[in-house]
C-alpha positions in Angstrom: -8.0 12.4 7.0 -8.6 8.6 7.9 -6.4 6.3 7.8 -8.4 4.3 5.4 -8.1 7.9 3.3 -4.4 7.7 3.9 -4.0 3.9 2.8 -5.8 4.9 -0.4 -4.7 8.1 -1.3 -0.6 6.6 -0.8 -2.1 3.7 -3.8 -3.4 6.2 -5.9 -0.8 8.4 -6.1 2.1 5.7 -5.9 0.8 3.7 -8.5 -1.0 6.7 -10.6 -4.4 4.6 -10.5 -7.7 5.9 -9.5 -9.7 5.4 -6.5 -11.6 2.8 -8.2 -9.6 0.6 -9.6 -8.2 -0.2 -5.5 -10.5 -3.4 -4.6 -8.8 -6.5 -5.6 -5.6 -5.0 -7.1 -2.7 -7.1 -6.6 0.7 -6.7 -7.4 1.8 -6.8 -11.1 -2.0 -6.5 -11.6 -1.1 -3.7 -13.2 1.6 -2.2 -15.2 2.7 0.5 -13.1 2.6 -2.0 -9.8 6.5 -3.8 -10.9 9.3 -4.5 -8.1 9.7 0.0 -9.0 6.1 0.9 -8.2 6.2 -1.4 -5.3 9.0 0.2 -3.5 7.4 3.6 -4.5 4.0 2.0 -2.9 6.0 0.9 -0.3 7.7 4.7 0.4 4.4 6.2 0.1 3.1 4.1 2.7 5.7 5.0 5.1 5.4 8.3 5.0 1.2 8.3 5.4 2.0 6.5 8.3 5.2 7.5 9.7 6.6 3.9 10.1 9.5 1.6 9.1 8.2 -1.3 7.3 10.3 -4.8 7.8 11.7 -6.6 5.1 9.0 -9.4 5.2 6.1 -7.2 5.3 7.2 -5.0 1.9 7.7 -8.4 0.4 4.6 -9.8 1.7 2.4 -6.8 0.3 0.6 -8.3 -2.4 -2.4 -7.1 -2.8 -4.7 -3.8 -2.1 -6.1 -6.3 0.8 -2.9 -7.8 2.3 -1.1 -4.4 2.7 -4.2 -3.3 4.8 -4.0 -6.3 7.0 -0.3 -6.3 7.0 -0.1 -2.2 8.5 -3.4 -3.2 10.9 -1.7 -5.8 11.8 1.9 -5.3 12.4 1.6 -1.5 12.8 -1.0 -0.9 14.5 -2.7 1.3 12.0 -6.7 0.7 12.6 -8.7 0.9 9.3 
């Protein structure tokens, strides 16, 4: 599985969306992405990945976009 796979299967299954409904989300774009979906999001990704996320980077994930540039980013996850 790719990472790009991984990013998108930890949305879908966080947030209970499907796979096209990804571009452009952004947080509280949806009902199911609130402050409890995010930390769910946020656990999800995690685990894909096998990282710690820092405080500012869970906060700063606010979109479908930003979280991919925040993990290639700060993570060095390549997507």
């Amino acid at each position: 599985m790719t990472n790009a796979e991984k990013y998108n299967q930890a949305f879908c299954e966080a947030l209970e969306i499907a796979e096209d409904q990804l571009e452009g989300l952004e947080y509280q774009g949806i009902e199911q992405w609130d402050s409890v979906g995010h930390m769910g999001l946020i656990a999800a990704l995690e685990d894909a990945f096998d990282i710690m996320m820092d405080t500012d980077d869970i906060i700063d994930l606010s979109s479908y976009e930003k979280g991919k540039e925040i993990l290639a980013g700060n993570y060095e996850i390549a997507f």
